[in-house]
N, C-alpha and C positions, 0 to 999 in steps of 0.2 A: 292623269298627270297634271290635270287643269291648277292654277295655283301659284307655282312657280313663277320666280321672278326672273325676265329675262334682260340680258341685255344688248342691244343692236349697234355695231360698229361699222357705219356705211358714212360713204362721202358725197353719196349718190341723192342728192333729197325726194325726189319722185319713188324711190325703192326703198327709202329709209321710211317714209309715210305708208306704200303699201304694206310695209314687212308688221309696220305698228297694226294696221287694221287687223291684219290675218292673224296677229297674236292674240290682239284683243277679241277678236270672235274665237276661238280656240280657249279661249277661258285665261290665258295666261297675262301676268302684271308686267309690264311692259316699264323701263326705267328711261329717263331723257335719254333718247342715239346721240352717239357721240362721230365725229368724222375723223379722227386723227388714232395713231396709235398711241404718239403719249396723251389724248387725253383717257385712252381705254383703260389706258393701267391706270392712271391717277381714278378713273371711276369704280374700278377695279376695287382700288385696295380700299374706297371709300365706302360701298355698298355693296360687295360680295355676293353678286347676282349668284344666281342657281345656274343660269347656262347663256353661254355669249354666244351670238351669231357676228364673225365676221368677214370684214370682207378682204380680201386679199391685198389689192386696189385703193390705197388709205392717200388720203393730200397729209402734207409733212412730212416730215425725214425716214420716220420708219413704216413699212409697210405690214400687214395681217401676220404672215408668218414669225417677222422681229418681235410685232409687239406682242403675240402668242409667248414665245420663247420668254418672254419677262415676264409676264401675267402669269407663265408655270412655276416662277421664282416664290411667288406670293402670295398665289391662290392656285386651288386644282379645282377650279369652275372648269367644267365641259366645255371644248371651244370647238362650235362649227363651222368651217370655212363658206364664205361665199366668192364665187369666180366665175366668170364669164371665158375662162379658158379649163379645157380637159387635158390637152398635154400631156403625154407622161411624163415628160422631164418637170412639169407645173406641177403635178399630181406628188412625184416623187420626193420634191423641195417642198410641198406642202407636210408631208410626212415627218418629219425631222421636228418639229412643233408639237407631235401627237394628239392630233385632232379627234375627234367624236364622233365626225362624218363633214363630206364636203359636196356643195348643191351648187349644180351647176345654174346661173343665171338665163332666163329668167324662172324663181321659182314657184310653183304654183302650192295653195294651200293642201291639197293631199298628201304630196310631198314632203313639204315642211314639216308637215303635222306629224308624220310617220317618220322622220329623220330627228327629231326633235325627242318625240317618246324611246325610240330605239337608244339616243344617245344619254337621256337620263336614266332609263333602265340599268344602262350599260355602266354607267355610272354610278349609283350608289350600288352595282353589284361590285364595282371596283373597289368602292369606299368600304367596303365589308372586308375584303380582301385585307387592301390596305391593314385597316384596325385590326382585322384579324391574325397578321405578319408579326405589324408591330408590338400587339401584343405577347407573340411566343417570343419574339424578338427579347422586348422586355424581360421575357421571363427565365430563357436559357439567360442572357447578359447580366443576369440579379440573381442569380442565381449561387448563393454562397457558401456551400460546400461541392457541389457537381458540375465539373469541371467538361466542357463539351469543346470536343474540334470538329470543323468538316475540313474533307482534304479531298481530291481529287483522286483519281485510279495512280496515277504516277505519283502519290504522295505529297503533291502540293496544298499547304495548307489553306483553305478558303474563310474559315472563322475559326475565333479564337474568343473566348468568353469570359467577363472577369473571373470567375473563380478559377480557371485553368492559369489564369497570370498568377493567382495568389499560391497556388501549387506549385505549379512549375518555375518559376521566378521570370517568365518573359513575358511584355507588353503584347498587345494585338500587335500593332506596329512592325515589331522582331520578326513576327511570325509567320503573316500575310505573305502568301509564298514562297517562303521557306517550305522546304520539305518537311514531314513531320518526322522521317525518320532519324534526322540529324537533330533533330529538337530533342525529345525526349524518349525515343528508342535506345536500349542500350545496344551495341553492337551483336554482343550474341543473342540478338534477338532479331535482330532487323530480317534475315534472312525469311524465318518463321512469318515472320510478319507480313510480307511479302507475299508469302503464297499464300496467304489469308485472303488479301486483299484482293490477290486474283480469283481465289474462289468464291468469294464474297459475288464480285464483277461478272463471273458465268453463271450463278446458280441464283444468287439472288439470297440467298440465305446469310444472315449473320454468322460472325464469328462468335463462337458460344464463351457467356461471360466469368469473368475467372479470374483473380486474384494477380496483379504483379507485380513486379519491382519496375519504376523509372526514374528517368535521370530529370535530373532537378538542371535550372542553368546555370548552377555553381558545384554540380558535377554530384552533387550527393541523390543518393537514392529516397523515394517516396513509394511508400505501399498504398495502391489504389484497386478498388474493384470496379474491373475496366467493362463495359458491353460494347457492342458496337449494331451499325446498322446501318442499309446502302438503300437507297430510294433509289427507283429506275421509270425514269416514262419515257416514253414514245420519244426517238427522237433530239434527246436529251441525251449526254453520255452520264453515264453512273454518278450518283452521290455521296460520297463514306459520310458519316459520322460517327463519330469516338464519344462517349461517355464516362467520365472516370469520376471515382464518388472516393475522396481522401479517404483514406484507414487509419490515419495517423493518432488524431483522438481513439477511435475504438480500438487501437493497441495499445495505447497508455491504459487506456480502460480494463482491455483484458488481461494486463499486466499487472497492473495495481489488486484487481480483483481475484488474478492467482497469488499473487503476494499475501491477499487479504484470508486466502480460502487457508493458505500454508500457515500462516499465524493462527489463523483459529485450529488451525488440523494440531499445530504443535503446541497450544495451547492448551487443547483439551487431553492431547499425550501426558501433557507437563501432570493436570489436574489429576489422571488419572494412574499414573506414577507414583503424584504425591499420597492420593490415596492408600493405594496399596503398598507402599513405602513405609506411611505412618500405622497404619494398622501392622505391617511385620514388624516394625521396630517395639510396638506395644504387645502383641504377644512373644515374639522375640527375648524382651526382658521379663517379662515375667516367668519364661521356661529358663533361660540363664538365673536372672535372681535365685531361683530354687536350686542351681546348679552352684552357682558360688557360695551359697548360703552354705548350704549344705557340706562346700566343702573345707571353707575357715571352719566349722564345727567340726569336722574330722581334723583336720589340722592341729587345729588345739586338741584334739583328746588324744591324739598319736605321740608317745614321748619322743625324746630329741632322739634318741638311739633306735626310734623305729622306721617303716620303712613311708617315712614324708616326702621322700623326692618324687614317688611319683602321684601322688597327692598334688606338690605341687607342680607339677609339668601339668596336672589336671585344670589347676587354676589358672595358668599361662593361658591354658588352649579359651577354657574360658573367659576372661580377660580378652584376647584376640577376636570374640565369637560377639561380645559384648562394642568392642571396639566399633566392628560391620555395624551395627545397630545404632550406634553413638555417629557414623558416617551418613547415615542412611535420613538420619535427623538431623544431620551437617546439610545434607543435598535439600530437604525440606525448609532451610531456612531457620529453622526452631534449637539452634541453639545458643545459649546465653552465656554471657560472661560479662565482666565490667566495658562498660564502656567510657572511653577519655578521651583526650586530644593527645593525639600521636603526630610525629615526626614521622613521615611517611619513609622518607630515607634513613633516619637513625634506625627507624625500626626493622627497612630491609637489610643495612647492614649488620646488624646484629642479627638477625636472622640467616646472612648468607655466610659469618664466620661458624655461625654451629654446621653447617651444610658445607661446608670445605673437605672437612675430611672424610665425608662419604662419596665425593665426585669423585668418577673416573678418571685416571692420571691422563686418557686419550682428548681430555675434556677439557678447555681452554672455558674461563667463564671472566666476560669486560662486563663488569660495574661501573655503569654511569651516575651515581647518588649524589643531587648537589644539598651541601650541607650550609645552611639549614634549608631543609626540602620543604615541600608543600604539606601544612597540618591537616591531618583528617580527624574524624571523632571514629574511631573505632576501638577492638578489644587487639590487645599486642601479639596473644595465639592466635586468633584467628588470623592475622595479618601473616604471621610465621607460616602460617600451614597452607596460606596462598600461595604465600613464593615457593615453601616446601614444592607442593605439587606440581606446579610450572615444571621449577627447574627438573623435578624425576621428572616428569611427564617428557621435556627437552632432551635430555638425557636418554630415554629409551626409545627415543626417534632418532637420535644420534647410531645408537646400538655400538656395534665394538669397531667403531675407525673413526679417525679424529676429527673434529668438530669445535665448533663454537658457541658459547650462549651468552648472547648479550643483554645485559638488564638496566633497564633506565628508569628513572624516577622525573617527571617533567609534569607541565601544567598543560589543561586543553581545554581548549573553549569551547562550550558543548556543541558546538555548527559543527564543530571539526571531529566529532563521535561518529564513524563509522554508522550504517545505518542496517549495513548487510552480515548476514550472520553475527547478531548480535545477540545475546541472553543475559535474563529472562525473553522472551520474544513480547511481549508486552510491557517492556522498559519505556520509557519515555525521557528525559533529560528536565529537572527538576529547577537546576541552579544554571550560573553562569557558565561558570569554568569548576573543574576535575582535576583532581592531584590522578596520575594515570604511573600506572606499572607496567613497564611492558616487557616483555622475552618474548627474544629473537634466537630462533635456532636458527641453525643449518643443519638438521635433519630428512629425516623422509618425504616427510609433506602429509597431507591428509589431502585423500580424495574429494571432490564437491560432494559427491553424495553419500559423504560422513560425515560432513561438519554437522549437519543438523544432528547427529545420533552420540557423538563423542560426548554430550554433558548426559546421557541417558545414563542412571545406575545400571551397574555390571557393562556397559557393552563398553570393549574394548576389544583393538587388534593387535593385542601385543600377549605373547603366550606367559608371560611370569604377570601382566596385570590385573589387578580386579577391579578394573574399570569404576572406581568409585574417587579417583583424586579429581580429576574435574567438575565430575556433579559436585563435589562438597564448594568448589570455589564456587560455583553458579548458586549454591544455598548461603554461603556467608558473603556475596555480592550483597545479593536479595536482603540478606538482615540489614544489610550499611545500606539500602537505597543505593546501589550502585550496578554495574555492570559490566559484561566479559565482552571483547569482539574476535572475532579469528581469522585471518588471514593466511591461506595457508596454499598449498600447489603439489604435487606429488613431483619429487625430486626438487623442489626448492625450499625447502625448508617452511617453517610456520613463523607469525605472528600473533603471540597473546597480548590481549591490553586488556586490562583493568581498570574500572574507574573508579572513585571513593568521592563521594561530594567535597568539598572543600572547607576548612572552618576557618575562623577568625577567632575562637578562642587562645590562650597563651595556655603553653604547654608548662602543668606543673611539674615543680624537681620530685621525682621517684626516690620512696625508700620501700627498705624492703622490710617485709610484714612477717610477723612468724607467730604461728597459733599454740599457745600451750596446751597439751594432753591432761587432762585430768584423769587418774586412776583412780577415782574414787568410787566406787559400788552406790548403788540406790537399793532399796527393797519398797519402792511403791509400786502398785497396780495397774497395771496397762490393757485398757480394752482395744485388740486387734481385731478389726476387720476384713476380711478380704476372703473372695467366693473361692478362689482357686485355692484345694483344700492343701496341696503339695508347698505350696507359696504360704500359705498359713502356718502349716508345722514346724515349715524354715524359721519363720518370724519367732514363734513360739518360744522356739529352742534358744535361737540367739540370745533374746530378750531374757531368758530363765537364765542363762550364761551369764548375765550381764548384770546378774543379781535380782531382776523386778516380777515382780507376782505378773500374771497372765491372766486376762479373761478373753477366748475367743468367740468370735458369730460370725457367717456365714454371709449372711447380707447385711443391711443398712436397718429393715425390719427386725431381724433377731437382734440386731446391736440397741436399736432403743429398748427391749425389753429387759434386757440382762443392764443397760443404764439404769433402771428402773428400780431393778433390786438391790444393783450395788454401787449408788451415787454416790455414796460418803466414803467409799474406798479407792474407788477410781480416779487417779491422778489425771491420768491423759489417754487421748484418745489417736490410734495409727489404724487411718480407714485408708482400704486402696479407692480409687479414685472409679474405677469402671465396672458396677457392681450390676446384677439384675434385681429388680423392683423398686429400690433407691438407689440413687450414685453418692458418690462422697458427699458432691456438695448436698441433696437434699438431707442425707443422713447426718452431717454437722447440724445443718439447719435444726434437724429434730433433736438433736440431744443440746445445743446451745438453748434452744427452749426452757428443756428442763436444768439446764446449768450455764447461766450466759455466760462464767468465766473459763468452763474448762477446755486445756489447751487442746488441740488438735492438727497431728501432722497430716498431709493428706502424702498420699506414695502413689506413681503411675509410669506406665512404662513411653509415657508421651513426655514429651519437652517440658520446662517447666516453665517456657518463657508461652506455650499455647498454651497451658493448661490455665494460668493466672492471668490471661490476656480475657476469661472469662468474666464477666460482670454478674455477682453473685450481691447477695447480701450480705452473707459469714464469707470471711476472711479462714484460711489457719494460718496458722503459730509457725511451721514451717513446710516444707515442700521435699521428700527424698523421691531422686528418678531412682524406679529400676532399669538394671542392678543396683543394685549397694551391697557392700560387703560390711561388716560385723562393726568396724570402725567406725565407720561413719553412722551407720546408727546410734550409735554408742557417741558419737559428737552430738547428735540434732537433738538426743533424748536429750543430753545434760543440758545444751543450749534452751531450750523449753524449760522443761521444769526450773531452771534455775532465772528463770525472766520473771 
């Protein structure tokens, strides 16, 4: 221990000289003795000796144990008392100072030397302590999501940690003996708690850690994953300590991340719907096409006096079967028509007087349309066929007892869009503010877990529906960049709202347009395309009907060879779009080669707004969806050939 710097507080100068000698043979640095207690502390705080020997017994005002007590304020140097009294009551009053050890006068070097080592032993194992405390100290008190209490067996609380303030909303201050149970135990819990605490106290084992709800100091509840643990020595009555680790983030977390999983789940639904949607909707018309085809050519070859009605009840059913397929590519988004700037309100009220006379007389319907309403850029059916579907949709959640549907036309600012059950589920808000449609029943309501399923084609709960009026809204959103929200409760009635971006275009005045018919016959050559042989014959026939020589092929390959031999007769070219070995487009591409100017329709039983949304090189001349019926072939031909 030699080394150490000590320092001597004696008033005594014969014992203040020996005491220098025997430090000095002892190997230890010795500082000028001083005789007073204030001048101890003033040497104190000036040179921060390693270990003070002093004496009890001091000249001036304060004596050893005083000036002890203030030299503990400002340094934790070792202090050995020296006294020439043993007293207990001396002994006792020396204790209150917390001394190192105390040598009774006169002392001999053995002694000193072994009270001296004992005391600095004693002492930096203290000092380890100490920094040892302060450091867990530091580190529960810093600690900034894990929130720790200690509390006594009866619940009173003894620490309180910053994070446990930032939890719970109370100071250490609040807390420090307050019971814990009144803090943040909730009531039906304190009981439980309680016999924890006691088992805790005889067994020694924690309460096992687990998930709770507690009270905040402004009464609201906090999810924490609580552990606990009870220290016991010798001696000592029990120690609780609480551990609680906030959940608050990792439930936003695993909220958003179910939110996140459900979008992608409905997401990949939607994707997988559309697929299968768009591919039935393309073979779909192509086994109708040959059904209508076929049946405008019996039609015409039947006289007026023979038996046409049921001919046509055959076309109706057709017609109906064609429709489903024309909805189904409604819900995909993928259908076209003009687009312009609309009066969002002129155009639902004209829309809600066609729809007057189909409502239920039990059916009460308030329009709110302010004139002039908010302009959107949309097509004026599609806009019709939204509110159409609403209102049946309102209507058959009404069912047969009276009701109400209220329809508003208003402006919203995209913050104010709904965020929950919303579709597309991967919508976003593009602009500022929304021209929005909304219907308000008082009908049945819709379950929570139907809202996600009600825009699915076919599902519906309603025994006369076919579940395809709201997917077609959520497909003619989707074309405007817009979207649907739902608000709904079973026995409260539903909430639709609609949103259409907003324009700042000026709404031009409408006239009405009318196409003239031309009966005029052709007799030029038409090479048709198309693999599906039953859809080829249709074509064939019609076309023969219709006056024009026919050259058929099977694929996109047999059509350039038969181009080959009959260039200079062949007018035009009606290839279907989805062929094996060539598709339309490559097959245009090869016969524009050998003819850059000959026109060419392309025909498909896909949308024509995805079919030309394609980037090709060749262009055609025009585009028929199937179905088509005899008519309209018979427009697109003339329209072509005569360009």
């Amino acid at each position: 221990m030699a080394g150490e710097t000590i320092l001597i507080v004696e008033d005594e100068w014969i014992i203040s000289i020996n005491l220098q000698n025997m430090l000095k043979e002892l190997g230890y640095n010795v500082l000028e003795p001083v005789t007073s207690g204030e001048d101890a502390i003033q040497a104190v705080s000036a040179r921060q000796p390693d270990l003070i020997l002093m004496d009890i017994q001091l000249s001036g005002q304060m004596n050893g144990i005083e000036a002890a007590q203030h030299i503990g304020a400002i340094s934790d140097s070792p202090i050995i008392f020296l006294s020439s009294h043993s007293k207990d009551a001396f002994v006792q009053d020396a204790k209150t100072a917390l001394p190192y050890g105390y040598l009774i006068k006169p002392v001999f070097a053995r002694e000193l030397a072994v009270t001296i080592e004992i005391a600095l032993n004693r002492y930096l194992l203290d000092r380890c302590t100490r920094e040892s405390e302060e450091r867990f100290r530091n580190l529960f008190q810093n600690l900034t999501s894990v929130a720790v209490q200690g509390y006594g067996m009866d619940g009173t609380t003894r620490y309180w940690n910053q994070a446990s303030q930032d939890i719970y909303g109370y100071t250490a201050q609040e807390t420090i003996g307050r019971n814990l149970m009144e803090l943040i135990i909730p009531s039906e819990m304190q009981s439980d708690v309680e016999q924890a605490i006691q088992r805790m106290a005889e067994t020694g084992e924690a309460i096992p850690a687990s998930e709770l709800s507690l009270k905040r100091k402004d009464g609201s509840r906090v999810s924490v994953f609580s552990s606990h643990t009870v220290l016991k020595s010798s001696g000592r009555a029990p120690e609780f300590f609480c551990i609680d680790i906030d959940l608050t983030e990792c439930k936003r977390i695993e909220k958003e991340k179910a939110a996140l999983e459900d979008q992608n789940r409905q997401l990949q639904k939607a994707e997988s719907l559309g697929r299968m949607a768009g591919a039935i909707a393309h073979h779909f018309n192509n086994i109708i096409g040959a059904a209508i085809g076929n049946l405008d050519l019996a039609i015409m070859d039947t006289p007026a006096s023979g038996p046409v009605e049921n001919l046509t009840e055959a076309m109706k059913a057709c017609c109906r079967a064609a429709e489903i397929s024309s909805l189904l590519l409604a819900y995909l988004g993928q259908t076209h028509g003009e687009i312009e700037p609309l009066d969002l309100s002129a155009t639902c009220l004209h829309g809600l007087s066609m729809l007057q006379f189909i409502l239920p007389n039990m059916v009460t319907v308030e329009p709110e349309f302010p004139i002039p309403g908010p302009t959107i850029r949309a097509n004026t059916n599609q806009i019709h066929q939204v509110l159409t579907n609403l209102v049946t949709n309102a209507c058959e959640s009404i069912c047969d007892k009276p009701g109400a549907i209220k329809l508003t036309v208003k402006k919203v600012l995209s913050a104010n869009i709904p965020g929950l059950h919303r579709f597309p589920v991967d919508w976003q808000p593009q602009n500022t503010s929304y021209a929005c449609l909304e219907v308000r029943d008082t009908g049945c309501g819709i379950a929570d877990r139907d809202i996600e399923k009600i825009f699915d084609p076919f599902f519906t709960t309603k025994f006369t529906g076919r579940g395809m009026g709201l997917p077609v809204i959520v497909g003619i959103v989707r074309t405007h960049n817009g979207a649907v929200t739902v608000e709904s409760a079973v026995g409260r009635g539903s909430v639709f709202q609609v949103f259409f971006p907003m324009s700042t275009e000026t709404i031009p005045f409408q006239q009405e347009k009318t196409v003239p018919i031309s009966k005029t016959e052709r007799t030029d050559t038409v090479l048709v395309i198309e693999d599906e042989e039953q859809v080829r014959n249709m074509i064939k026939i019609m076309l023969a009907r219709l006056g024009y020589s026919v050259l058929e092929a099977k694929d996109g390959v047999e059509a350039v060879e038969i181009f080959k031999f009959h260039q200079d007769n062949i007018r035009c070219i009606l290839s279907d779009l989805t062929m094996p070995h060539m598709d339309g487009w490559e097959t245009m591409a090869a016969l524009r080669k050998l003819s850059p100017d000959i026109p060419v329709i392309l025909s498909s039983g896909y949308n024509e707004t995805q079919v030309m949304a394609e980037t090709h090189p060749e262009r055609p001349n025009a585009f028929l969806g199937k179905p088509y019926r005899i008519g309209e072939l018979d427009s697109t031909m003339r329209r072509v050939l005569s360009a």
